[in-house]
N, C-alpha and C positions, 0 to 999 in steps of 0.2 A: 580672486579668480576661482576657486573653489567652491565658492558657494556657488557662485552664477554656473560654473558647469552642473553642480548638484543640484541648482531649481531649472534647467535646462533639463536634466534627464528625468526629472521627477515631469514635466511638463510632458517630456514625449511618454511617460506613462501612463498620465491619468488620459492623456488624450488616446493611446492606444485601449485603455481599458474601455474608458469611454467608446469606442468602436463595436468591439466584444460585445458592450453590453446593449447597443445599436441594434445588431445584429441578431440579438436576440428579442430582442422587441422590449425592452426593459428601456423607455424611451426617457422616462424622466431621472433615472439612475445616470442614463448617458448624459443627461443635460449638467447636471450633477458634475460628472467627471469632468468633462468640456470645459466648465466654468473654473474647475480648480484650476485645470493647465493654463487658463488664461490669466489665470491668480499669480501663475509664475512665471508666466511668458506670452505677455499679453500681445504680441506682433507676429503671430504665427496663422497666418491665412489660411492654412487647413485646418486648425482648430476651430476659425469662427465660423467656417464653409460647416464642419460638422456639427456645429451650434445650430446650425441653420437647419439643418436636417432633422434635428433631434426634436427642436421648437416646430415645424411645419408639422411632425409624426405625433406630437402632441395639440393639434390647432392653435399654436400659438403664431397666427401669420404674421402679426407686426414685427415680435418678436424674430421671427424667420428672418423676415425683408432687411430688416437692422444686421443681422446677422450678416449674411449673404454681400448687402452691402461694406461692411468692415473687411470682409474679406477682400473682395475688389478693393478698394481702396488702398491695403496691404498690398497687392498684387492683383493687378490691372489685367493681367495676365493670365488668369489662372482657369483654364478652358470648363473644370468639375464646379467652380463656383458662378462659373455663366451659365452652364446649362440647369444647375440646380434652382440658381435665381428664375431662371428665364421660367421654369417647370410652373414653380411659385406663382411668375406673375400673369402666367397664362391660365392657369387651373384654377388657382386659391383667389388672385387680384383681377380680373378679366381685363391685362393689360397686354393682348395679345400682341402689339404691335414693339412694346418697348420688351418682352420675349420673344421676337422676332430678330432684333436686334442682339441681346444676349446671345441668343442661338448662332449667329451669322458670327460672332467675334469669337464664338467656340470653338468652332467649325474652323475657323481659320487658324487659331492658334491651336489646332489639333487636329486635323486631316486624316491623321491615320489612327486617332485614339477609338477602341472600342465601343464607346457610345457613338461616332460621330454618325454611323448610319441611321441609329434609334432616331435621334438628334433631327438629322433632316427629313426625315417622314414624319417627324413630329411638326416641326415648321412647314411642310408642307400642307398638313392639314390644319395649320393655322390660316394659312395664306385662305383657304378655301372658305373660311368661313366671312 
């Protein structure tokens, strides 16, 4: 039991550094970090949401979409890894209509989250095109 808490906490750190180093635009460092915490805790859906991030900030789209998709599949639920997929498949894949969908299942499972205004003035000027 020990161990598993200790590659659990090792997991919430590379992925938190991983973040850190996001943040500073140190993109392939973060992919880096991501990948170890999934080395130890490979079912953590904000982990492969921030894989996804890190591979899109580097043009790795496939890589992204694989990403983004693990995470949903983890968690169907997860309102940061639709709107990120959905960004992806609108900008990078020109699948504005199955990012219209992402966006719409964000939006519902987060109403009141912070992006959700970004969000829908993004999908509205999807609809328009």
């Amino acid at each position: 039991q020990r161990a598993a808490k200790d590659s659990l906490a090792s997991a919430i750190i590379f992925n938190n550094l991983g973040i850190c180093q996001f943040s500073l635009g140190l993109y392939g460092q973060s992919e880096q970090a991501y990948r170890r915490a999934l080395e130890l805790e490979g079912a953590n859906a904000e982990t492969w949401n921030n894989l996804g991030g890190s591979l899109a900030a580097q043009g790795e789209i496939t890589g992204a979409a694989q990403a983004y998709e693990h995470a949903l599949q983890l968690q169907p639920r997860y309102p940061d890894a639709c709107f990120n997929y959905a960004l992806l498949l609108a900008e990078r894949l020109s699948k504005p209509d199955s990012a219209l969908v992402l966006i719409e299942r964000g939006i519902e499972l987060a109403p009141d989250s912070p992006r959700t205004p970004t969000m829908k003035a993004f999908a509205g000027g999807l609809r328009k095109r």
